[in-house]
VOZA-730633 format. One line per field, with one value per residue: residue number from 1; residue in three letters; chain; x, y, z of N, C-alpha, C in turn. Coordinates in Angstrom, 1 decimal. Layout:
<kegus>
resi: [NUM,...]
resn: [ALA,...]
chain: [A,...]
n_c1: [X,...]
n_c2: [Y,...]
n_c3: [Z,...]
ca_c1: [X,...]
ca_c2: [Y,...]
ca_c3: [Z,...]
c_c1: [X,...]
c_c2: [Y,...]
c_c3: [Z,...]
</kegus>
This chain:
<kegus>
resi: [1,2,3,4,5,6,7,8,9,10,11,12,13,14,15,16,17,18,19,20,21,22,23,24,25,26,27,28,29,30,31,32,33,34,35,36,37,38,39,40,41,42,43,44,45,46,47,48,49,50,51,52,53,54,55,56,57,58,59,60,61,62,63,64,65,66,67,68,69,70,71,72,73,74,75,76,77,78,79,80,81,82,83,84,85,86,87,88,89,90,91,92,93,94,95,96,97,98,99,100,101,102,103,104,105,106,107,108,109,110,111,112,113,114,115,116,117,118,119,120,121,122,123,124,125,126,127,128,129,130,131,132,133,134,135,136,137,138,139,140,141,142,143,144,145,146,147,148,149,150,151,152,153,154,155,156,157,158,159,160,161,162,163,164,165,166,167,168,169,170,171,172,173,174]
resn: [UNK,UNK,UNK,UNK,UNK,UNK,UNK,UNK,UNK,UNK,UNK,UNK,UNK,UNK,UNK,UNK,UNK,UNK,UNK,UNK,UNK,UNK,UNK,UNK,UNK,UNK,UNK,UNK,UNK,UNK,UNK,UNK,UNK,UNK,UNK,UNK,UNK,UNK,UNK,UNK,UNK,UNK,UNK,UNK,UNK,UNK,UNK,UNK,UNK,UNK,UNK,UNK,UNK,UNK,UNK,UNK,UNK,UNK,UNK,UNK,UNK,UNK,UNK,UNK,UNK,UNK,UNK,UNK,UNK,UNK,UNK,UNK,UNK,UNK,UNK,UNK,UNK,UNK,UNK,UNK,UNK,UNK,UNK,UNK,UNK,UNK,UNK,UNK,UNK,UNK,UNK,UNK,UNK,UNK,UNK,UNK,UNK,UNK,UNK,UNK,UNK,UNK,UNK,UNK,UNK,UNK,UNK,UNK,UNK,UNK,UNK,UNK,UNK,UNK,UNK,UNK,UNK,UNK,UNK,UNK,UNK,UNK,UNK,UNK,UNK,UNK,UNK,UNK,UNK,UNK,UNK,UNK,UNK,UNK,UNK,UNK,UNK,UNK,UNK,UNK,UNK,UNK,UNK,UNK,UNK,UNK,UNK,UNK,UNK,UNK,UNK,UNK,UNK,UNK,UNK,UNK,UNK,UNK,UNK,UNK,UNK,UNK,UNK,UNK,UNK,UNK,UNK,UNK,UNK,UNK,UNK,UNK,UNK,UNK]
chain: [A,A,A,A,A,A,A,A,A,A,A,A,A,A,A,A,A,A,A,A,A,A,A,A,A,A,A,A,A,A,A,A,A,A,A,A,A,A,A,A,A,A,A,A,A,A,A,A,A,A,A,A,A,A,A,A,A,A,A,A,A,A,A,A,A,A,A,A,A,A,A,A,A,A,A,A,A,A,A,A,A,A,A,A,A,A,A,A,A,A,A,A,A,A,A,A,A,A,A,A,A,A,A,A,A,A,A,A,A,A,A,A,A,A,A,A,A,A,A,A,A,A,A,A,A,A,A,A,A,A,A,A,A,A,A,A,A,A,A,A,A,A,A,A,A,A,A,A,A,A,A,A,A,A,A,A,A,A,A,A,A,A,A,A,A,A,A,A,A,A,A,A,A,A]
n_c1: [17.0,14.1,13.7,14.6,12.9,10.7,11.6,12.1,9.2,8.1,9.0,8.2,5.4,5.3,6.5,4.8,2.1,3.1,3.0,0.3,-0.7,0.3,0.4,1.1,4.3,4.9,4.3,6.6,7.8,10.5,10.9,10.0,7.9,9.2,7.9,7.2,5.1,4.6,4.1,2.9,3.2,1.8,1.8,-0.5,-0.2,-0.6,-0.8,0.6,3.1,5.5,8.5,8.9,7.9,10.1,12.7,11.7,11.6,14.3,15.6,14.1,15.5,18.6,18.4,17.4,15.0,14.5,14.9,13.1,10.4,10.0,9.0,7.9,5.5,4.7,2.4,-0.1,-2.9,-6.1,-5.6,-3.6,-3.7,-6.0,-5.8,-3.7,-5.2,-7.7,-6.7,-4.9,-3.3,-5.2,-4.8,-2.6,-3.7,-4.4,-2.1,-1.7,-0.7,-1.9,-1.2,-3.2,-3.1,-5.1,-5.6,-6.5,-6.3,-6.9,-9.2,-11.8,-11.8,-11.9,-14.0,-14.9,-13.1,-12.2,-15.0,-14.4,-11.9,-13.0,-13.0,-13.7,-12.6,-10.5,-10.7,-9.2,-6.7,-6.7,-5.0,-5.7,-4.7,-4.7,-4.8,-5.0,-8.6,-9.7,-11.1,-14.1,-15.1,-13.5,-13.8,-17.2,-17.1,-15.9,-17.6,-20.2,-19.7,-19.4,-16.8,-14.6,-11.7,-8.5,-6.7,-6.6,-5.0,-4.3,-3.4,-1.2,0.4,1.7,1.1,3.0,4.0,7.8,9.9,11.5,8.9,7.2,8.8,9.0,6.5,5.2,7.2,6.2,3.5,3.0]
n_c2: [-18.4,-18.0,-16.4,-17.1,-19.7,-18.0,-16.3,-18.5,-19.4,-17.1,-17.3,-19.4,-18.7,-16.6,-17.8,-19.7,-17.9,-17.1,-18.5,-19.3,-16.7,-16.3,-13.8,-11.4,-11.4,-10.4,-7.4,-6.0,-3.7,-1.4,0.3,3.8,6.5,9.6,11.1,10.2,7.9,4.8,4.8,2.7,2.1,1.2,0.5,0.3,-1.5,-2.1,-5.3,-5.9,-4.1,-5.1,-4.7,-2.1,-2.5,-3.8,-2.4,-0.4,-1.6,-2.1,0.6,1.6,-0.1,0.8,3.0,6.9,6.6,5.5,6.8,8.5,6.7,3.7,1.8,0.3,-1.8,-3.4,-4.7,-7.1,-5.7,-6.7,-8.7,-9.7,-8.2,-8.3,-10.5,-9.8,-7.4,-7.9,-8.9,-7.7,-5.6,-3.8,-1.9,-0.5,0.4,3.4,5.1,4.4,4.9,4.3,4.3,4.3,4.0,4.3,4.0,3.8,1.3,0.0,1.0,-0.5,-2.6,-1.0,-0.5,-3.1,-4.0,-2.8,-3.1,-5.6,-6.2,-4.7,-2.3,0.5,0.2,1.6,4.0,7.0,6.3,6.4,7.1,8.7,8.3,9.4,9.2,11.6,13.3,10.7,11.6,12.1,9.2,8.2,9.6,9.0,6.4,6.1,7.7,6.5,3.7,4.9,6.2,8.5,9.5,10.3,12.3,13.3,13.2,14.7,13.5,12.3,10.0,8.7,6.8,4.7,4.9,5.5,4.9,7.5,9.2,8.5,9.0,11.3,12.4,11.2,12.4,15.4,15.3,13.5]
n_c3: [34.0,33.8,32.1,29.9,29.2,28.6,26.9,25.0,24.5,23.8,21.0,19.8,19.6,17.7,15.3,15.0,14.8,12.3,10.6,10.4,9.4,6.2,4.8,6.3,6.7,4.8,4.7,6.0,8.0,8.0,10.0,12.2,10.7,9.9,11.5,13.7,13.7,12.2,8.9,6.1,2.7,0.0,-3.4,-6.0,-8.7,-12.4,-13.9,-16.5,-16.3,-15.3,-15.4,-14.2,-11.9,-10.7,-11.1,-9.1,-7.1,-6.9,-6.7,-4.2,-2.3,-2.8,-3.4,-3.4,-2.8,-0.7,1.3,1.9,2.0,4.3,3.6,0.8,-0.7,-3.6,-5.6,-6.7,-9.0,-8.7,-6.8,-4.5,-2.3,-1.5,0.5,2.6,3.8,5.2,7.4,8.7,11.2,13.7,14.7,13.8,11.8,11.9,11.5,9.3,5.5,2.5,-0.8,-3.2,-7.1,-9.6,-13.0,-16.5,-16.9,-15.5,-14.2,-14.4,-12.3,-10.6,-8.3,-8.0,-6.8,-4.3,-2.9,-2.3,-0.4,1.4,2.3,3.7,6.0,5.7,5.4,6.4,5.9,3.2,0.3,-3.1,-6.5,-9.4,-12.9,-15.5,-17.0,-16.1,-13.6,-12.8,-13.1,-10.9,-8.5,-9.0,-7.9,-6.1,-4.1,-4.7,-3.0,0.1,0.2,1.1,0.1,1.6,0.4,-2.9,-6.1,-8.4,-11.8,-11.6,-12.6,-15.6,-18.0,-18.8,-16.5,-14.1,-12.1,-10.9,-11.3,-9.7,-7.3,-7.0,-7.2,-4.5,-2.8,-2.8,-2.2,0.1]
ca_c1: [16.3,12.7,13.7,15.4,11.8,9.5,11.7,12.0,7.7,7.8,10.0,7.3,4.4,5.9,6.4,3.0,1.3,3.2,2.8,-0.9,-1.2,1.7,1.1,1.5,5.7,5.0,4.0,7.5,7.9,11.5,10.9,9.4,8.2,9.8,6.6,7.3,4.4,4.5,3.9,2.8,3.1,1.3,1.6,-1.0,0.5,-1.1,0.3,1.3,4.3,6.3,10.2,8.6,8.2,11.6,13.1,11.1,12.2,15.8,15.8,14.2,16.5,19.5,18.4,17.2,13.4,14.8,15.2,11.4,9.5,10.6,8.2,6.8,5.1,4.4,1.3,-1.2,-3.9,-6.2,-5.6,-2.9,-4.3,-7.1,-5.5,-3.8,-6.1,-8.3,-5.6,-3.7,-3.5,-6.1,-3.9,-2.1,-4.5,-4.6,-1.0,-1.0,-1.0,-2.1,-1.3,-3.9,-2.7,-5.2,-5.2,-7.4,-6.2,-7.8,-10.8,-12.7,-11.7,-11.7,-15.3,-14.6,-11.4,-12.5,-15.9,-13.7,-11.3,-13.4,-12.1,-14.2,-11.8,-8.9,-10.8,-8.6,-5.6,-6.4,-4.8,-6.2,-3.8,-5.5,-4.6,-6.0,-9.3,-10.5,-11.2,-15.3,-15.2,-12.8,-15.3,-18.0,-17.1,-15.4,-18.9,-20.8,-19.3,-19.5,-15.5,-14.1,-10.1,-7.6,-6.3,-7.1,-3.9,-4.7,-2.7,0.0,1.5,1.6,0.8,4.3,5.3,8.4,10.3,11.4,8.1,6.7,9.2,8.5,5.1,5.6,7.7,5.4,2.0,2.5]
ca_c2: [-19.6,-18.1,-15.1,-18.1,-20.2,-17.0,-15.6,-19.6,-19.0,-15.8,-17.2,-20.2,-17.8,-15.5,-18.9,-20.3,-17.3,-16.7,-19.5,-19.3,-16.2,-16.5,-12.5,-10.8,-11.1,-9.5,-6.1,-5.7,-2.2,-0.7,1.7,4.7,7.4,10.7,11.7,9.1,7.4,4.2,4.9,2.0,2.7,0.2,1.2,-0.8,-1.3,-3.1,-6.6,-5.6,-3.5,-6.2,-4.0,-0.7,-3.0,-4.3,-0.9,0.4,-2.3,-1.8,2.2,1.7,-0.6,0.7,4.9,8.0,6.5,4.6,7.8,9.1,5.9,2.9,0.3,0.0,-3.1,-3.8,-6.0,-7.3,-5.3,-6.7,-10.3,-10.2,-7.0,-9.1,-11.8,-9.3,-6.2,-8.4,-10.0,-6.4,-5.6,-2.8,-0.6,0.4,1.3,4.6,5.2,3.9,5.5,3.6,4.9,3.6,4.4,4.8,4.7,4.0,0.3,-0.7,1.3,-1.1,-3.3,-0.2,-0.8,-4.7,-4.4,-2.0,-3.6,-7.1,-6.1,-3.7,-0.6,1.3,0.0,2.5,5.5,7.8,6.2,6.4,8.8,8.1,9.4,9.0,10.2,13.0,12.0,10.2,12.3,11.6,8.2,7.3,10.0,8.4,4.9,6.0,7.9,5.1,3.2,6.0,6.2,9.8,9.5,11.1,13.1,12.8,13.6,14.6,13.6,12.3,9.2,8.7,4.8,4.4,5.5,5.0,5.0,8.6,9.5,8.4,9.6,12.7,12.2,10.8,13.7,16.5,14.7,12.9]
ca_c3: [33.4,33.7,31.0,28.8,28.8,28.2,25.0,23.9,24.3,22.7,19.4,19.4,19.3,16.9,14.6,14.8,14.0,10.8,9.7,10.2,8.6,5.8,4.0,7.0,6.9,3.1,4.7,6.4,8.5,8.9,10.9,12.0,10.0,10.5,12.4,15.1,13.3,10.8,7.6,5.4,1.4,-1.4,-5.2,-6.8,-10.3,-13.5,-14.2,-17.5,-16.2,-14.0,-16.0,-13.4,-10.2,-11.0,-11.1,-8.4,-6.0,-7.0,-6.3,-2.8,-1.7,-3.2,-4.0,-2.7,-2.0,1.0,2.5,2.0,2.6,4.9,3.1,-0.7,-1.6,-4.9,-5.4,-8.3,-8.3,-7.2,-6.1,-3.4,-1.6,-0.3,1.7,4.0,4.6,6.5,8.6,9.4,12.8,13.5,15.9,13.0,10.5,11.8,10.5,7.5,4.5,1.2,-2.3,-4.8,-8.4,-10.5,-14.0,-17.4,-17.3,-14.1,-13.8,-14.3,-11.7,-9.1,-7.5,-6.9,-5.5,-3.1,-1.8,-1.7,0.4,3.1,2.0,4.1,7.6,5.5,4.6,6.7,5.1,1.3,-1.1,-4.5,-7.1,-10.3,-14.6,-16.0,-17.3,-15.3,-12.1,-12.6,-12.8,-9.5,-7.9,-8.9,-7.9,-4.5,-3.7,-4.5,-1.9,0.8,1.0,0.7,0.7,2.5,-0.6,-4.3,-6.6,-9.7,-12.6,-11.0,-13.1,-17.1,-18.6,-18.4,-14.9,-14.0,-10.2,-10.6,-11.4,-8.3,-6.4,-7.6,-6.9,-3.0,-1.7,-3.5,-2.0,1.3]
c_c1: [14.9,12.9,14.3,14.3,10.7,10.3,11.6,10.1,7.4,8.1,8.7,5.9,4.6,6.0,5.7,2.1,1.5,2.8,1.3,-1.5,0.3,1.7,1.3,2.7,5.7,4.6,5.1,7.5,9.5,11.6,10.2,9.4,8.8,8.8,6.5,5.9,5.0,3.6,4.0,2.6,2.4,1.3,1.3,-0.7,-0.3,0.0,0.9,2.9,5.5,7.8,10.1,8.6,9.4,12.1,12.6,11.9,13.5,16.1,15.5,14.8,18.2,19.2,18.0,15.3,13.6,14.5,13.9,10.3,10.6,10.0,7.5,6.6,4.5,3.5,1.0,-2.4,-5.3,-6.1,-5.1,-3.1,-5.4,-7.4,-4.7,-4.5,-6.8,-8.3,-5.3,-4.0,-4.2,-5.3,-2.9,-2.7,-4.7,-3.3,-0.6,-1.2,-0.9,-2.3,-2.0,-3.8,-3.9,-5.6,-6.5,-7.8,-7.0,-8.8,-11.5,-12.6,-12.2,-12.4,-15.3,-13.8,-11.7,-13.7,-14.8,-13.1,-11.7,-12.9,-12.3,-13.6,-10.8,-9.2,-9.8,-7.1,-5.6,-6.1,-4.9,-5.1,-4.3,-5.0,-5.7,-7.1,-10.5,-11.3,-13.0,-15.7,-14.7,-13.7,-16.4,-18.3,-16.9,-17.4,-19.6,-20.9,-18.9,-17.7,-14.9,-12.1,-9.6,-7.3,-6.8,-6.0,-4.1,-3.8,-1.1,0.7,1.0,1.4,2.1,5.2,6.4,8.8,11.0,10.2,7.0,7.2,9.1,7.2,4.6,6.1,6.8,4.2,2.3,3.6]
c_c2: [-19.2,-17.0,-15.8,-19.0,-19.3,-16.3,-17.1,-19.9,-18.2,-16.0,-18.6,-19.6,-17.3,-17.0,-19.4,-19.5,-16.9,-18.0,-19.8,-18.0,-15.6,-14.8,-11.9,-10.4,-9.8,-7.8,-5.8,-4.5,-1.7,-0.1,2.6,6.2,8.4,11.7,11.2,8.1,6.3,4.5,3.9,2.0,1.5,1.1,0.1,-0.3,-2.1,-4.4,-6.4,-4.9,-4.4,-5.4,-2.8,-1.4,-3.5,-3.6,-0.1,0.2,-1.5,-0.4,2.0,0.9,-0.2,2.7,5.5,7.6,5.9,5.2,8.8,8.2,4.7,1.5,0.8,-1.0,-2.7,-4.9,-5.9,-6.9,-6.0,-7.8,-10.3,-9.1,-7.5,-10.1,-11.2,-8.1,-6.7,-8.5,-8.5,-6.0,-4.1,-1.4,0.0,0.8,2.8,5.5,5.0,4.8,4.8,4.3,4.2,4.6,3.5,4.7,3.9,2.3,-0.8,-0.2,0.8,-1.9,-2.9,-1.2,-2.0,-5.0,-3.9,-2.9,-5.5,-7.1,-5.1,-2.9,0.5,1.3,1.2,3.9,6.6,7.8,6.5,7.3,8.0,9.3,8.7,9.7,10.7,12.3,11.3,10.3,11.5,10.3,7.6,8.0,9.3,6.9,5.0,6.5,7.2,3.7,3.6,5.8,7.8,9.7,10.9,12.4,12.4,13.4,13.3,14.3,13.0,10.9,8.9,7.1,4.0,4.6,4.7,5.2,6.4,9.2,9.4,8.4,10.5,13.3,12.2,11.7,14.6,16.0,14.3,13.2]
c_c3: [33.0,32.6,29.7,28.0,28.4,26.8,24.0,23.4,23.1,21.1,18.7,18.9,18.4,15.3,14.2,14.3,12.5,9.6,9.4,9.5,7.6,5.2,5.0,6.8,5.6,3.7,6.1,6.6,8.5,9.5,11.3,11.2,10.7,12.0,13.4,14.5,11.9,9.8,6.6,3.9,0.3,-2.5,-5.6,-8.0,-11.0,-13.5,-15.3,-17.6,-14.9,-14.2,-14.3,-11.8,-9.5,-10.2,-10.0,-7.1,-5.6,-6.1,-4.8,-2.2,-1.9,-3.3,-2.9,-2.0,-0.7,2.1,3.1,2.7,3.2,4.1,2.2,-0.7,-2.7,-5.2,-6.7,-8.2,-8.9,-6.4,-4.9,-2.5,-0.6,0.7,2.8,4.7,5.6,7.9,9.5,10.9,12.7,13.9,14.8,11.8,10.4,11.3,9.6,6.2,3.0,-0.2,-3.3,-5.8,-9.0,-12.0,-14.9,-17.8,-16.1,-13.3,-13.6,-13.4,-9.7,-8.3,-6.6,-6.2,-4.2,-2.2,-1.8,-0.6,1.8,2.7,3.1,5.4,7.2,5.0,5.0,6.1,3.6,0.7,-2.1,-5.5,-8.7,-11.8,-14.9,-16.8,-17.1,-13.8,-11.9,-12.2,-11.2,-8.7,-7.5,-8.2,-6.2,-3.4,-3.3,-3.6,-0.6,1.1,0.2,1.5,1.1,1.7,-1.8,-5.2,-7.8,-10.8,-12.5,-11.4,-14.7,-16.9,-17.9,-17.0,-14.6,-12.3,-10.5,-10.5,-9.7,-7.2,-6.1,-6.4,-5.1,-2.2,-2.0,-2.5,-0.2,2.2]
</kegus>
């Protein structure tokens, strides 16, 4: 009876907090990585290609990325990035690994997305994977903000990326 009222506790707790913080469920874990470590993956994408997040989804639920990473989200960069970084539970920040993509269409946004969201809690996580190009600029912006990522991957997705492409990219790099 007393292990029947402490899990009916535990399911109440577990209910109330999501509902108080609703993006949390959105950064869903399967599993651990192969390292005995979670491994948490973001591909910030442009809004302009929603066909590529589609496609992306599909393959890791359904292809060979399943078997590389346990969790992609697919966000807007940069709106919905900054309602759970905040929240994330800290004890896993040091496992995480965050792929920021990059590219010529969202340069301009880098700088503010980054001081918005605290960036500076994830430096040991960040691989910046950036198109050819532009290496000085994400440099320059990341400097500017004292954050030196984890890796810097140069060249590593065309306008058009697609989900092989960053498959590619994923096993080769991380």
């Amino acid at each position: 009876v007393i292990l029947q009222i402490a899990v009916l506790i535990l399911l109440v707790y577990v209910f109330y907090y999501f509902r108080q913080n609703p993006f949390i469920p959105r950064l869903s874990i399967i599993g651990p990585h192969n390292s005995g470590k979670t491994r948490l993956f973001f591909a910030l994408r442009d809004r302009q290609v929603p066909q590529t997040v589609k496609s992306l989804k599909t393959n890791i639920y359904q292809g060979q990325l399943a078997g590389v990473l346990r969790t992609v989200e697919i966000i807007d960069f940069p709106s919905d990035f900054q309602y759970w970084v905040p929240n994330y539970h800290k004890k896993l920040m040091n496992s995480m690994v965050i792929l920021l993509v990059v590219n010529k269409n969202n340069l301009n946004q880098l700088a503010q997305f980054l001081q918005d969201v605290r960036f500076t809690k994830f430096k040991s996580a960040l691989t910046v994977c950036y198109q050819n190009g532009i290496r000085e600029d994400v440099d320059e912006i990341l400097s500017s903000l004292k954050i030196k990522p984890l890796k810097s991957i140069k060249g590593c997705l065309t306008d058009d990326w697609d989900t092989k492409e960053l498959d590619e990219l994923l096993q080769a790099n991380l």
